[in-house]
mmCIF file as gemmi writes it, N, C-alpha and C atoms, coordinates in Angstrom:
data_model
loop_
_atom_site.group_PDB
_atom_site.id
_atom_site.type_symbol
_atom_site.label_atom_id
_atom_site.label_alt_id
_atom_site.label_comp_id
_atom_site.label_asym_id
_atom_site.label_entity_id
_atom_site.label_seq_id
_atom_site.pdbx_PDB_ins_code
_atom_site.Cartn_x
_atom_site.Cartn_y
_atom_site.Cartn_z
_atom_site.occupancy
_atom_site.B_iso_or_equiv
_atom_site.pdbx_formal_charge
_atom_site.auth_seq_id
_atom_site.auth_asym_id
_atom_site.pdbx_PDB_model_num
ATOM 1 N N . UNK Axp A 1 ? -32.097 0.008 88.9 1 0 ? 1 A 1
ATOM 2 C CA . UNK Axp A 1 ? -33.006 1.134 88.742 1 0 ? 1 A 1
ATOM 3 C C . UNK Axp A 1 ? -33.908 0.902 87.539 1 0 ? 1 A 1
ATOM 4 N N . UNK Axp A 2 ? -35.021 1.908 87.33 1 0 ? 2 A 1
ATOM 5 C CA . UNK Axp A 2 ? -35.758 1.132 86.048 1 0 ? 2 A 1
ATOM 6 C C . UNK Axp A 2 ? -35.278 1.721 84.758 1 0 ? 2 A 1
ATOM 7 N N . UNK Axp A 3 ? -34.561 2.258 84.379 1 0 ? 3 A 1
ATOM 8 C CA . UNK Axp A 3 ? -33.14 2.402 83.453 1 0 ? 3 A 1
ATOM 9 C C . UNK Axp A 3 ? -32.68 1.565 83.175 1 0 ? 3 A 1
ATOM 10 N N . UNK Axp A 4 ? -32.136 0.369 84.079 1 0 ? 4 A 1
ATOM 11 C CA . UNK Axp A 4 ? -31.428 -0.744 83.727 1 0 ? 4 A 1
ATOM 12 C C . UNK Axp A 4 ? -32.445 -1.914 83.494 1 0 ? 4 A 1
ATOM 13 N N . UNK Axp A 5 ? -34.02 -1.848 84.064 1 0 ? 5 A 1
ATOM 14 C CA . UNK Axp A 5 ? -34.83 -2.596 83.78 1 0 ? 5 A 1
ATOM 15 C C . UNK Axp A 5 ? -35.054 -2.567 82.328 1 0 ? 5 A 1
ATOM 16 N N . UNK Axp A 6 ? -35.004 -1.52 82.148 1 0 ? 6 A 1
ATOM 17 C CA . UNK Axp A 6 ? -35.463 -0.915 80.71 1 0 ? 6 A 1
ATOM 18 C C . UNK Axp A 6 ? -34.789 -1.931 79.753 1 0 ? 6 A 1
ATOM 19 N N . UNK Axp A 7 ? -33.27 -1.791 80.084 1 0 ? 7 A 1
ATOM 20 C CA . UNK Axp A 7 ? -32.281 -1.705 79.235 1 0 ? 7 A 1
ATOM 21 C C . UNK Axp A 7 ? -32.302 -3.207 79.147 1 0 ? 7 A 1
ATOM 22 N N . UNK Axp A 8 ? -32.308 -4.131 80.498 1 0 ? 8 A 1
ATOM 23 C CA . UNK Axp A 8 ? -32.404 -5.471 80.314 1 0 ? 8 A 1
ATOM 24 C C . UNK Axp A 8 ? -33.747 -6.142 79.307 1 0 ? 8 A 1
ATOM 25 N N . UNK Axp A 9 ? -35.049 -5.199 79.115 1 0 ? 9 A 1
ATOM 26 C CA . UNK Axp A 9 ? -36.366 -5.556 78.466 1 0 ? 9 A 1
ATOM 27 C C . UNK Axp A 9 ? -35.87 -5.419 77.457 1 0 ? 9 A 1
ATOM 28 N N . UNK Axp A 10 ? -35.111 -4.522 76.895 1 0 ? 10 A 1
ATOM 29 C CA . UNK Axp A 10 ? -34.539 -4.076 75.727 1 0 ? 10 A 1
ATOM 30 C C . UNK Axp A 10 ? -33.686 -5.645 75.05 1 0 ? 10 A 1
ATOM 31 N N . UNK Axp A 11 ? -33.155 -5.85 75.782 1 0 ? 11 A 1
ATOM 32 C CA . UNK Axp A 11 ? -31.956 -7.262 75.199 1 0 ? 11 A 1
ATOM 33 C C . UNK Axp A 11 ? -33.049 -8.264 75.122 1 0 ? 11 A 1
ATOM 34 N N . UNK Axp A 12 ? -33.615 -8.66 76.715 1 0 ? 12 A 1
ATOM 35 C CA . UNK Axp A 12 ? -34.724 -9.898 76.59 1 0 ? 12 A 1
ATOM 36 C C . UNK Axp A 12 ? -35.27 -9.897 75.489 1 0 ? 12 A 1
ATOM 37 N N . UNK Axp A 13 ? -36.261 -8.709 74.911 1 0 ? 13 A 1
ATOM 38 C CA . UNK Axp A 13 ? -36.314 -8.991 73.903 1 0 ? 13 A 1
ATOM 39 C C . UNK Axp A 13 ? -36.027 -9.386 71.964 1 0 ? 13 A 1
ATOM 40 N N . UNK Axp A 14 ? -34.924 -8.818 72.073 1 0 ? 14 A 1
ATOM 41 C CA . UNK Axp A 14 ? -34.013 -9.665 70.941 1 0 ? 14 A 1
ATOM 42 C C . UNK Axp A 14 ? -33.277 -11.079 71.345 1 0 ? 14 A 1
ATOM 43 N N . UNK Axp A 15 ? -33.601 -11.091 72.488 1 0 ? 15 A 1
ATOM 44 C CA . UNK Axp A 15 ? -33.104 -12.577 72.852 1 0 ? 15 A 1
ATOM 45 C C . UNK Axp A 15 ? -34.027 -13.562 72.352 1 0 ? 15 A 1
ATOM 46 N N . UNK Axp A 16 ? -35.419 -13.3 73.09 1 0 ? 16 A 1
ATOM 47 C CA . UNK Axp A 16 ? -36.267 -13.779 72.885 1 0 ? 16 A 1
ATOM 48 C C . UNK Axp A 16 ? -37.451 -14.039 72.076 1 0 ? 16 A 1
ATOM 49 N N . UNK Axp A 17 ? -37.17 -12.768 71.286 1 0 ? 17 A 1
ATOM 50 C CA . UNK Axp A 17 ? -38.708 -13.015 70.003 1 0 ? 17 A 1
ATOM 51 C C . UNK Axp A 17 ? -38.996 -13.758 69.157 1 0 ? 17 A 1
ATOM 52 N N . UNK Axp A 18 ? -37.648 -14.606 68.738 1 0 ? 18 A 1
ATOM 53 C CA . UNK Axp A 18 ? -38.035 -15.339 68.068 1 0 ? 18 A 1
ATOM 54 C C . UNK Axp A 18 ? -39.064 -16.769 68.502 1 0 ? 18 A 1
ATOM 55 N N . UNK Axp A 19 ? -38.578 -16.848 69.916 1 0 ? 19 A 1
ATOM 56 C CA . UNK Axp A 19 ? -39.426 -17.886 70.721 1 0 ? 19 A 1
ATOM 57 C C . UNK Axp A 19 ? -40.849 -17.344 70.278 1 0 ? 19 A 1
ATOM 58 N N . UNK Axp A 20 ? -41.279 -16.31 71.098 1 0 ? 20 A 1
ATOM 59 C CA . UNK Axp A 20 ? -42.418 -15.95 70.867 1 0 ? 20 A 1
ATOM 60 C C . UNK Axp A 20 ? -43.014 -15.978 69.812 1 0 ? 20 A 1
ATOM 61 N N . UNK Axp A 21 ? -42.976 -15.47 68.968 1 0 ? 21 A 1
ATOM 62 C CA . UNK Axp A 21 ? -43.468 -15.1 67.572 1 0 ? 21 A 1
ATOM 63 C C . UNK Axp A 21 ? -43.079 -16.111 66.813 1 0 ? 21 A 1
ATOM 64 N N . UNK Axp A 22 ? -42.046 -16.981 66.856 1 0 ? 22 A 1
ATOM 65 C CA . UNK Axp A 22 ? -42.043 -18.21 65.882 1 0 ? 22 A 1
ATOM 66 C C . UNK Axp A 22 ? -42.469 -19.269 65.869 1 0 ? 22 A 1
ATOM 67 N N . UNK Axp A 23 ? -42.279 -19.565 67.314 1 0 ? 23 A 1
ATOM 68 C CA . UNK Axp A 23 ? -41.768 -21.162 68.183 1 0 ? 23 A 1
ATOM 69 C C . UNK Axp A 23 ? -43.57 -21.44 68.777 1 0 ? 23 A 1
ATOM 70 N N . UNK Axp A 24 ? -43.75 -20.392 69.209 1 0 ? 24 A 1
ATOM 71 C CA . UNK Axp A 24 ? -45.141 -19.85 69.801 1 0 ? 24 A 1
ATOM 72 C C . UNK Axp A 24 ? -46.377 -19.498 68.747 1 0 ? 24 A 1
ATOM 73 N N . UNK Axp A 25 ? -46.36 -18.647 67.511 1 0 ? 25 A 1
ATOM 74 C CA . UNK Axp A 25 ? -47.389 -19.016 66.523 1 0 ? 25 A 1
ATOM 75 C C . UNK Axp A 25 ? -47.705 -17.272 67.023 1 0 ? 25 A 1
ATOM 76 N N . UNK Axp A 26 ? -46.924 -16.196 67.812 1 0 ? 26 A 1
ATOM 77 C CA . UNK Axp A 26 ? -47.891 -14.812 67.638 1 0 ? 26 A 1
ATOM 78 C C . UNK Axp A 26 ? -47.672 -14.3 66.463 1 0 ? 26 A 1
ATOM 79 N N . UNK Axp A 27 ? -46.443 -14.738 65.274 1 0 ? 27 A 1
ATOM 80 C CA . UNK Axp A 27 ? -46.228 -14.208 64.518 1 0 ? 27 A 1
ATOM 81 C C . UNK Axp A 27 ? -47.283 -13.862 63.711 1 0 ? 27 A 1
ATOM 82 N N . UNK Axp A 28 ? -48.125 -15.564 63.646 1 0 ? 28 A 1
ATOM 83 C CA . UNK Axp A 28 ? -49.285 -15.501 62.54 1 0 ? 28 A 1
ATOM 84 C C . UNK Axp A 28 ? -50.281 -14.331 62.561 1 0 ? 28 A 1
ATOM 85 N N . UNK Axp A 29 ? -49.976 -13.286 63.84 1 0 ? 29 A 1
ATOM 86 C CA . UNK Axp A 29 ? -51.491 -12.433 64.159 1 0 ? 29 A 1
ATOM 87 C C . UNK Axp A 29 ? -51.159 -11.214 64.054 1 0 ? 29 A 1
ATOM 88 N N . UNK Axp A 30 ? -49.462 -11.19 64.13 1 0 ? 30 A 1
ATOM 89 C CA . UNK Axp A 30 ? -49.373 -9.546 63.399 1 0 ? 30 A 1
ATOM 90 C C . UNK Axp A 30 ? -48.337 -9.751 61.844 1 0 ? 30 A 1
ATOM 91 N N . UNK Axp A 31 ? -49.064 -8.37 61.255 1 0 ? 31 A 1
ATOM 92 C CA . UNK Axp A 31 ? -48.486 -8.342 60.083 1 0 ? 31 A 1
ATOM 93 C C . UNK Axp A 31 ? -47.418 -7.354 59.838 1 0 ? 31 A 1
ATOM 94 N N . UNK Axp A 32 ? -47.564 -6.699 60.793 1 0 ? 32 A 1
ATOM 95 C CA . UNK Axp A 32 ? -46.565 -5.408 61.278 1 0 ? 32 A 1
ATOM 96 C C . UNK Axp A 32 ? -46.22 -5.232 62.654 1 0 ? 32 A 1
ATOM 97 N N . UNK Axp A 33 ? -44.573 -4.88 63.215 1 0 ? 33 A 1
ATOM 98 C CA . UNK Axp A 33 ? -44.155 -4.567 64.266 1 0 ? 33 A 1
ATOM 99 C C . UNK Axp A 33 ? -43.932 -5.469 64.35 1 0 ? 33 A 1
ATOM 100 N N . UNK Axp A 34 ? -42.845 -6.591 63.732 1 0 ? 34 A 1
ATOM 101 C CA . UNK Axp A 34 ? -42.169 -7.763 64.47 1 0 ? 34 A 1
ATOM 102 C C . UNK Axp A 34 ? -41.013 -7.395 64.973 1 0 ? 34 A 1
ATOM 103 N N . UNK Axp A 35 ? -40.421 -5.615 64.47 1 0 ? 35 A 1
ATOM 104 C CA . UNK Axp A 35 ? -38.981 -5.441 64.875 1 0 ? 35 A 1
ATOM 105 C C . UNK Axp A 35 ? -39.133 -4.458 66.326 1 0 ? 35 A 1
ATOM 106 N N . UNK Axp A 36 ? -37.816 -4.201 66.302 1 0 ? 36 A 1
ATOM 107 C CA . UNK Axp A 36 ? -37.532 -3.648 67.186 1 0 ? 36 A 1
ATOM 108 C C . UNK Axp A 36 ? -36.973 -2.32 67.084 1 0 ? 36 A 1
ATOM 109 N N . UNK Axp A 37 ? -36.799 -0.916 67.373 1 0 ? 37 A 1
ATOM 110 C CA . UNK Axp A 37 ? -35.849 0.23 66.854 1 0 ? 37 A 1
ATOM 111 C C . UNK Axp A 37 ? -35.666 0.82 68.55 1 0 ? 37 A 1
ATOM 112 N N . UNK Axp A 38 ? -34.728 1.213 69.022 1 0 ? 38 A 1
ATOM 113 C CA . UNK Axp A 38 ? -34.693 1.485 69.8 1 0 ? 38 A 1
ATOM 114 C C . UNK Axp A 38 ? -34.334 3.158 69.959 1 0 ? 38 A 1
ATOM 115 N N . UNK Axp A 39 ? -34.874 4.365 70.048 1 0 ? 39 A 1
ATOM 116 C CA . UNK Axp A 39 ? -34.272 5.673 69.899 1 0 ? 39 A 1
ATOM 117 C C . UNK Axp A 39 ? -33.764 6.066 71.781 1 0 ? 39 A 1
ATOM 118 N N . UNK Axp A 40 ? -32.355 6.199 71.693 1 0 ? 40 A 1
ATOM 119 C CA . UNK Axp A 40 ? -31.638 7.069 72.978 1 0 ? 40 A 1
ATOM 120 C C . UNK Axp A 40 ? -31.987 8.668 72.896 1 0 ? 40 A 1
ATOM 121 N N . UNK Axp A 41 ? -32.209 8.802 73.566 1 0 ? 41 A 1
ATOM 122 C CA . UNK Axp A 41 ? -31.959 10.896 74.133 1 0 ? 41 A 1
ATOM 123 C C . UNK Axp A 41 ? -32.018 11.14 75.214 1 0 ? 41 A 1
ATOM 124 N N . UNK Axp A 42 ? -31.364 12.538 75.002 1 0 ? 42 A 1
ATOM 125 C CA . UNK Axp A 42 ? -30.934 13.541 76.125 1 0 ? 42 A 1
ATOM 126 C C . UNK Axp A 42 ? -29.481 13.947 76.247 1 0 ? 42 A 1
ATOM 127 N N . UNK Axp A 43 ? -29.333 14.765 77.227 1 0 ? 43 A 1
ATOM 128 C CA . UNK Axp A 43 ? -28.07 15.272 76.976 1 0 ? 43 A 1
ATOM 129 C C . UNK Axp A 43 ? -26.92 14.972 76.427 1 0 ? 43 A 1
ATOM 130 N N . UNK Axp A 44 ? -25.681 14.98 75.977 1 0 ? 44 A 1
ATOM 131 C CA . UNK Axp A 44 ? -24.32 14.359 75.971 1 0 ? 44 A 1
ATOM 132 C C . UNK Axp A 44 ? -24.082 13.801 77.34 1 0 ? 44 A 1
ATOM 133 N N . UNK Axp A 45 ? -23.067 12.906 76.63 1 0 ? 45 A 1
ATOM 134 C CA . UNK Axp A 45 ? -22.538 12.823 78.513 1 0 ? 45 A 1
ATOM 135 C C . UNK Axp A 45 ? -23.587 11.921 79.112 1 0 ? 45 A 1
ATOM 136 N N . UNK Axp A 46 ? -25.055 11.569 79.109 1 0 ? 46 A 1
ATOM 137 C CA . UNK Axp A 46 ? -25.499 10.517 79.508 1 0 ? 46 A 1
ATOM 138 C C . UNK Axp A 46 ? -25.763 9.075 79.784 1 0 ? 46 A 1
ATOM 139 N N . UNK Axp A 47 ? -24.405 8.608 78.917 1 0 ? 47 A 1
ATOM 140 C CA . UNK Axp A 47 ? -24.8 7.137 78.644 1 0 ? 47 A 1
ATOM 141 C C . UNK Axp A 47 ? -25.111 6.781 77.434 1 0 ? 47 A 1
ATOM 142 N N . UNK Axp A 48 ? -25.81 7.073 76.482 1 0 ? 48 A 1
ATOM 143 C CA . UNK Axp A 48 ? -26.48 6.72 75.401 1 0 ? 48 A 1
ATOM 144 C C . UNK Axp A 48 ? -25.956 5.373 74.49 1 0 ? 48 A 1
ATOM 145 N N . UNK Axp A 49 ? -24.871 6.414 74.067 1 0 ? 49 A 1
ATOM 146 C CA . UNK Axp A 49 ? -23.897 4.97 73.433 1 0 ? 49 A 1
ATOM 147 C C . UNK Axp A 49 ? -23.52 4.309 73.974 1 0 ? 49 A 1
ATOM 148 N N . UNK Axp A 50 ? -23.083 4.746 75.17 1 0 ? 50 A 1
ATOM 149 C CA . UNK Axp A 50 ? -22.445 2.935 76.173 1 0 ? 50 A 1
ATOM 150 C C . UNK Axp A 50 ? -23.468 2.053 76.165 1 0 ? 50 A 1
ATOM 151 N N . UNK Axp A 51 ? -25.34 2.593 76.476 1 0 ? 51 A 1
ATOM 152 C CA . UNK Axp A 51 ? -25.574 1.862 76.418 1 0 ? 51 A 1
ATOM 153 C C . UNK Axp A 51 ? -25.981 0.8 75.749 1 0 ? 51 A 1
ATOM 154 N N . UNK Axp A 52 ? -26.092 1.815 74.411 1 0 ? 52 A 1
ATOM 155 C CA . UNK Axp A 52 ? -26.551 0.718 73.248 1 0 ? 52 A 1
ATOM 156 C C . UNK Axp A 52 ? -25.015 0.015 72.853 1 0 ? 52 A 1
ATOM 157 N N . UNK Axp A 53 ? -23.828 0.37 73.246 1 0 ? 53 A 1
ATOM 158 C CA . UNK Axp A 53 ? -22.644 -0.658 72.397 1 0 ? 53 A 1
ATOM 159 C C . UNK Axp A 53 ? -23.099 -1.828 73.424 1 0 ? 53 A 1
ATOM 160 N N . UNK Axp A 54 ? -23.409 -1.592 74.71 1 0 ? 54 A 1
ATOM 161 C CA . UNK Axp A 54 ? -23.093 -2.695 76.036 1 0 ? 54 A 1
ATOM 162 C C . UNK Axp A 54 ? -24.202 -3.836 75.306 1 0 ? 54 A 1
ATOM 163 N N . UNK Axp A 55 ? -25.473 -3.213 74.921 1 0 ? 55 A 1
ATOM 164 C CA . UNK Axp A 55 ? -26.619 -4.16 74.44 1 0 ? 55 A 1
ATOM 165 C C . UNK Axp A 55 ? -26.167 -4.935 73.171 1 0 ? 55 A 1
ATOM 166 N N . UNK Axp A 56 ? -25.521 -3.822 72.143 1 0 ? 56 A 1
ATOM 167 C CA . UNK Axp A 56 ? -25.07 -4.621 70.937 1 0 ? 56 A 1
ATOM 168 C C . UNK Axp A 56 ? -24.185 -5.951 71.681 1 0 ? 56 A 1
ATOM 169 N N . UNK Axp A 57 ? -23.249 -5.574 72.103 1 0 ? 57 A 1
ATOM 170 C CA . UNK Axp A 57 ? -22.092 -6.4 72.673 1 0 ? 57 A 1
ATOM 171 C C . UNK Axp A 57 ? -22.598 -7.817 73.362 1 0 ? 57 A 1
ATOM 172 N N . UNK Axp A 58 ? -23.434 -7.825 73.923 1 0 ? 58 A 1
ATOM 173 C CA . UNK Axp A 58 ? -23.952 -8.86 75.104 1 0 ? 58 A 1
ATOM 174 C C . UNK Axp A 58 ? -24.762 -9.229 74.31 1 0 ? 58 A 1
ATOM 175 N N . UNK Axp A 59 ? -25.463 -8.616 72.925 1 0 ? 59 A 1
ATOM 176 C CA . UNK Axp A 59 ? -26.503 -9.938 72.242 1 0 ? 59 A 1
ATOM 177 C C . UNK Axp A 59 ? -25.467 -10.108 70.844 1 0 ? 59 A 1
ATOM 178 N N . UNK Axp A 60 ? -24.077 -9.919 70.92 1 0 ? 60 A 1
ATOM 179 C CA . UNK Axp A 60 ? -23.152 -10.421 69.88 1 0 ? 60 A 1
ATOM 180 C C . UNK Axp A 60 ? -24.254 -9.693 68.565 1 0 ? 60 A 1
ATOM 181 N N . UNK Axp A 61 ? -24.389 -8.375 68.428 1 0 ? 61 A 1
ATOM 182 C CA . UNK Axp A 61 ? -25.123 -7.939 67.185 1 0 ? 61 A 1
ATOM 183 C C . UNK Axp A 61 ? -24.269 -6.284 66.921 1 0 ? 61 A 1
ATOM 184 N N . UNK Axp A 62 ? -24.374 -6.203 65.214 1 0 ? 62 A 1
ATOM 185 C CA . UNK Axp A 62 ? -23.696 -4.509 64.993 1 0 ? 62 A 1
ATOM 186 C C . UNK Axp A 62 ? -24.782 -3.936 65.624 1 0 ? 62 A 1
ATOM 187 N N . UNK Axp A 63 ? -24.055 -2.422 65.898 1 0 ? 63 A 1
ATOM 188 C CA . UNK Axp A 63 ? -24.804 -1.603 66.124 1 0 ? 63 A 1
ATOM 189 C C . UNK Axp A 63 ? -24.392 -0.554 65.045 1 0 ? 63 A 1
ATOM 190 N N . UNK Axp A 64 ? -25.837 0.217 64.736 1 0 ? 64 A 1
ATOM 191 C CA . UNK Axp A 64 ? -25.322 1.35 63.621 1 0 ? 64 A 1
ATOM 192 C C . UNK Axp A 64 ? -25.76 2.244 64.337 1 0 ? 64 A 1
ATOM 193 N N . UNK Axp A 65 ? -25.011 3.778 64.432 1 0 ? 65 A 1
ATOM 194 C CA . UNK Axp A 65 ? -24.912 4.733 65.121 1 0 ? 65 A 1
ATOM 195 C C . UNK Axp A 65 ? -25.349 6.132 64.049 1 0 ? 65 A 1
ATOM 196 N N . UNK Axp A 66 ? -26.752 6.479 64.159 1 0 ? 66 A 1
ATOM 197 C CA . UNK Axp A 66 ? -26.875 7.03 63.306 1 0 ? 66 A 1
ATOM 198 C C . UNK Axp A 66 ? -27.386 9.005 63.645 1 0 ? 66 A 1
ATOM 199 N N . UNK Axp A 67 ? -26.73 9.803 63.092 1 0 ? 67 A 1
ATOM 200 C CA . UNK Axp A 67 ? -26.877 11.242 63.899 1 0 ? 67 A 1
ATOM 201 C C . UNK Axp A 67 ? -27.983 11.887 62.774 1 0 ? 67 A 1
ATOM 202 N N . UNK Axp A 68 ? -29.534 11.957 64.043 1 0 ? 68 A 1
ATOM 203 C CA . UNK Axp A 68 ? -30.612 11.982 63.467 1 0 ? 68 A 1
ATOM 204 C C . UNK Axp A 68 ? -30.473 13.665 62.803 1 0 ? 68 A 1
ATOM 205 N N . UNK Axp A 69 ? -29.956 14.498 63.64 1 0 ? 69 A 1
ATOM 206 C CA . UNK Axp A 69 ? -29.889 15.554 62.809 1 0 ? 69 A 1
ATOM 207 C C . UNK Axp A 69 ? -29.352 15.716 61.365 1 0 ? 69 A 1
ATOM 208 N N . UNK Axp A 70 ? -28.519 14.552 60.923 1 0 ? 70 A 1
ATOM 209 C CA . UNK Axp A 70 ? -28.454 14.412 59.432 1 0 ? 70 A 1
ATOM 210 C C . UNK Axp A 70 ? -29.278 13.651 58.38 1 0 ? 70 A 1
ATOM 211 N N . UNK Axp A 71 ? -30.016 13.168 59.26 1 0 ? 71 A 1
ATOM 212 C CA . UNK Axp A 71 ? -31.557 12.417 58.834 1 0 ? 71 A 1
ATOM 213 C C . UNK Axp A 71 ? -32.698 13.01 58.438 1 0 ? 71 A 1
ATOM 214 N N . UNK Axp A 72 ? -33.101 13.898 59.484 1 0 ? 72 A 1
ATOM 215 C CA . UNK Axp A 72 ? -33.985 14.719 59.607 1 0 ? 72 A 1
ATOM 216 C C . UNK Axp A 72 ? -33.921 16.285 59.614 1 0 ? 72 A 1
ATOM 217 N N . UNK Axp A 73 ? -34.656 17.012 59.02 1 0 ? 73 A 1
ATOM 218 C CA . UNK Axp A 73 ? -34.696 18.163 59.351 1 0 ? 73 A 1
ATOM 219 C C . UNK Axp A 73 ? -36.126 18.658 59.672 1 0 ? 73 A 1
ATOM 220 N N . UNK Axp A 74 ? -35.57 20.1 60.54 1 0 ? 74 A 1
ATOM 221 C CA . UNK Axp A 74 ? -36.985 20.835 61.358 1 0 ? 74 A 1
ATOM 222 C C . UNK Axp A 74 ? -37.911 21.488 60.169 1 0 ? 74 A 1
């Protein structure tokens, strides 16, 4: 589904950027946005964290789990 497309673009690219941007020379043309941040939402109960542990897990990287309502306020 494109959920899981998503989720696979999501890994490809920490798999892969360094190709691109290093190996490849796009680095030289940006000076900002080489990373990546990924924000989950919506209900409980949706997936969220499975899916980001499944992504941490399969590119062997931590994941930090961070609860934006103690980050931010309205």
């Amino acid at each position: 589904t494109d959920k899981f497309q998503q989720l696979r673009e999501i890994a490809h690219w920490v798999k892969y950027h360094h190709r691109v941007y290093y190996d490849w020379g796009f680095a030289r043309k940006l000076s900002l946005g080489k990373g990546l941040n990924v924000l989950f939402f919506g209900p409980s109960g949706t997936g969220k964290t499975m899916a980001a542990e499944v992504i941490a897990h399969e590119l062997k990287l931590d994941l930090y789990k961070i609860d934006l309502s103690q980050v931010v306020s309205k």
